[in-house]
Backbone as a ProteinNet text record, in pm:
[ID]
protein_1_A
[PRIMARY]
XXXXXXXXXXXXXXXXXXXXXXXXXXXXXXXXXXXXXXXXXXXXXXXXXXXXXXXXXXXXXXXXXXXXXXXXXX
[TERTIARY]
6792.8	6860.5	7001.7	7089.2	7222.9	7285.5	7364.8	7465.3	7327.9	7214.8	7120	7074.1	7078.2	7029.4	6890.3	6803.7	6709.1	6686.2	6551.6	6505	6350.7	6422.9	6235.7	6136.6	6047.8	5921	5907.7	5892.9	5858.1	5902.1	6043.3	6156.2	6255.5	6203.5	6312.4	6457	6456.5	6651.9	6709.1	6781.5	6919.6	6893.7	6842.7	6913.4	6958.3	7036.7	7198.9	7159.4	7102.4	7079	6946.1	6882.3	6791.8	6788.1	6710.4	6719.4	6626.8	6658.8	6538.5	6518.3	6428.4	6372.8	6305.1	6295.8	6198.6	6062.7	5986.2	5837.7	5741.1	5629	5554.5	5421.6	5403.8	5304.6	5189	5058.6	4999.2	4855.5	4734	4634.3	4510.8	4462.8	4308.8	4362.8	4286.9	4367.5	4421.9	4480.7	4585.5	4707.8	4807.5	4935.7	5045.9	5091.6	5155.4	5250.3	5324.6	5478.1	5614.6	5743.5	5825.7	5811.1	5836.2	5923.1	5976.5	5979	6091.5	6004	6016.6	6023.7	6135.7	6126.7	6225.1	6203.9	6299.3	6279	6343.8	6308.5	6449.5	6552.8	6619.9	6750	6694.3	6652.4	6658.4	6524.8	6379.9	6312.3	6182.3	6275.4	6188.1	6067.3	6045.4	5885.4	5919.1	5819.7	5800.1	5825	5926.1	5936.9	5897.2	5905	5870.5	5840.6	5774.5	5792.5	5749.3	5810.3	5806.7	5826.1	5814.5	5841.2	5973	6048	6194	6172.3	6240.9	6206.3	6297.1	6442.9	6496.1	6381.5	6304.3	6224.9	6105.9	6040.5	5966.1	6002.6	6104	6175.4	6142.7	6197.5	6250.5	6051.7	5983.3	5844.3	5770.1	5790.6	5731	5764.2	5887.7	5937.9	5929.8	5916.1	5892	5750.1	5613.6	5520.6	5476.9	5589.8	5582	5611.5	5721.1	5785.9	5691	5621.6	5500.5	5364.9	5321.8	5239	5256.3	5412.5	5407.4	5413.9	5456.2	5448	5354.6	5253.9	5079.3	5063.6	4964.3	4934.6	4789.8	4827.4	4726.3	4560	4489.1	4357.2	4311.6	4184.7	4098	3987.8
8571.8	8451.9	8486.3	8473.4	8486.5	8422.3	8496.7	8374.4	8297.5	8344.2	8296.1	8189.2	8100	8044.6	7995.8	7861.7	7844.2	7744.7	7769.9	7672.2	7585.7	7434.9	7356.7	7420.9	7458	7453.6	7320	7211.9	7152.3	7076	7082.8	7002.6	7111.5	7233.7	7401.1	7385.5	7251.1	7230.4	7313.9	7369.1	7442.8	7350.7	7435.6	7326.9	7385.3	7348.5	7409.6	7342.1	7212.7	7185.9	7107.4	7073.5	6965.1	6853	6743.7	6621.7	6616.4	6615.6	6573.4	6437.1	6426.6	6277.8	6280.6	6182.8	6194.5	6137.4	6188	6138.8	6192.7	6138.2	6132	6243	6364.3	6452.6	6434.1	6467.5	6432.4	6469.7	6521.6	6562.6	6490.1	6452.8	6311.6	6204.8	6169	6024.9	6088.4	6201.2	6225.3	6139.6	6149.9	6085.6	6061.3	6254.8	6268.4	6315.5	6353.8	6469.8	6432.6	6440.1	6357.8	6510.1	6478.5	6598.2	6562.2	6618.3	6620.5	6652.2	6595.1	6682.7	6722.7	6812.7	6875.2	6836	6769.6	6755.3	6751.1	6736.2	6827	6676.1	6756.5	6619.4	6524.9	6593.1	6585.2	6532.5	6556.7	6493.9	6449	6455.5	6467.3	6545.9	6644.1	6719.4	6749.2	6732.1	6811.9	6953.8	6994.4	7177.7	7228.1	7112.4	7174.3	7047.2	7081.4	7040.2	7057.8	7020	7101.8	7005	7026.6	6986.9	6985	6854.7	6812.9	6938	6999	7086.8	7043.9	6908.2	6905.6	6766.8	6677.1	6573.4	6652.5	6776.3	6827.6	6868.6	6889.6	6897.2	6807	6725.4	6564	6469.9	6486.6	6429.7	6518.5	6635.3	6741.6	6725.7	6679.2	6648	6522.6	6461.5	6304.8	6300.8	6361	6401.1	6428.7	6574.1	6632.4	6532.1	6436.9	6353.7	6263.1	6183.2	6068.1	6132.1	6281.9	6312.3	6380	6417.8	6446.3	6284	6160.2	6038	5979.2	6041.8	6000.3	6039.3	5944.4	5995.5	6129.3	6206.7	6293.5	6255	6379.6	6361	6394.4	6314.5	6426.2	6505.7
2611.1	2569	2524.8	2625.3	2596.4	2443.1	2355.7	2279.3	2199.5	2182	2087.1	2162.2	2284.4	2360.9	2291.1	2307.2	2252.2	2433.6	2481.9	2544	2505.9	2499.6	2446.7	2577	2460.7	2558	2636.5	2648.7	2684.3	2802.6	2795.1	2883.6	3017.6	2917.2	2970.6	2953.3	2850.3	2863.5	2731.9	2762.4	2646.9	2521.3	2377.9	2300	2178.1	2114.3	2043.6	1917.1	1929	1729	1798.1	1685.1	1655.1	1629.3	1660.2	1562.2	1445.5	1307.4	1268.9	1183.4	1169.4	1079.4	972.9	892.3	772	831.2	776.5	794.7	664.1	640.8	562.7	545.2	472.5	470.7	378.2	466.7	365	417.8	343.4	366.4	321.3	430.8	340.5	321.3	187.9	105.2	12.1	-2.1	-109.5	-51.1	-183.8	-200	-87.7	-90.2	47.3	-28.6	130.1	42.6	144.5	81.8	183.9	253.9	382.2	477.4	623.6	691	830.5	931.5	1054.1	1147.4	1254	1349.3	1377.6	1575	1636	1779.7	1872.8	1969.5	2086.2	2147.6	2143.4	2146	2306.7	2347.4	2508.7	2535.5	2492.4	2561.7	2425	2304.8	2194.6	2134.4	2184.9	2168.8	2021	1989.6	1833.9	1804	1798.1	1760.7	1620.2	1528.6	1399.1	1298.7	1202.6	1068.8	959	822	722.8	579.3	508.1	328	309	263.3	215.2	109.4	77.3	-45.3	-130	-137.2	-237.4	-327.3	-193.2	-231.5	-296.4	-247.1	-344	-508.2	-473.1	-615.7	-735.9	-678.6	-755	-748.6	-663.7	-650	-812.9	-765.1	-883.8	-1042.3	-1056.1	-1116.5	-1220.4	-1125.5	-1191.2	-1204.6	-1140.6	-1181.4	-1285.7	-1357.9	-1513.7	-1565.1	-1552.3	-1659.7	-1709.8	-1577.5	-1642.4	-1694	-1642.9	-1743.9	-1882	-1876.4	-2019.6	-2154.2	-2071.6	-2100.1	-2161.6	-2095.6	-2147.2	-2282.9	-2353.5	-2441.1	-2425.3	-2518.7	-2527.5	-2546.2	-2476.1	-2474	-2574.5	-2611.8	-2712.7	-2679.3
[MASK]
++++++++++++++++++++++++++++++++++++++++++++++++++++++++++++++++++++++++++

């Protein structure tokens, strides 16, 4: 792969950046987690996806805040 060259599996076309999008993660009936996926400019295949990690941040976050909110157990 010349010059770092990347070809989609899927399409065999050259591709130089990605598109990606937000979409919604999530396992069962749990909550869910923001994150992305990652896809080829050209014929869309899915190449990747992964956890917003600045939305994990800020989700985690506001998590601590409303349970430290609660009142305590006995």
């Amino acid at each position: 792969m010349p010059n770092g060259l990347r070809i989609c599996p899927k399409c065999d076309q050259p591709v130089e950046e990605l598109d990606a999008d937000a979409i919604r993660l999530k396992k069962g009936d749990e909550g869910g987690w923001r994150g992305f996926v990652l896809t080829c400019p050209h014929c869309t295949a899915i190449l990747g996806a992964g956890f917003d990690p600045i939305a994990l941040i800020e989700d985690t976050a506001m998590r601590v805040a409303a349970k430290l909110q609660e009142p305590p157990k006995n």
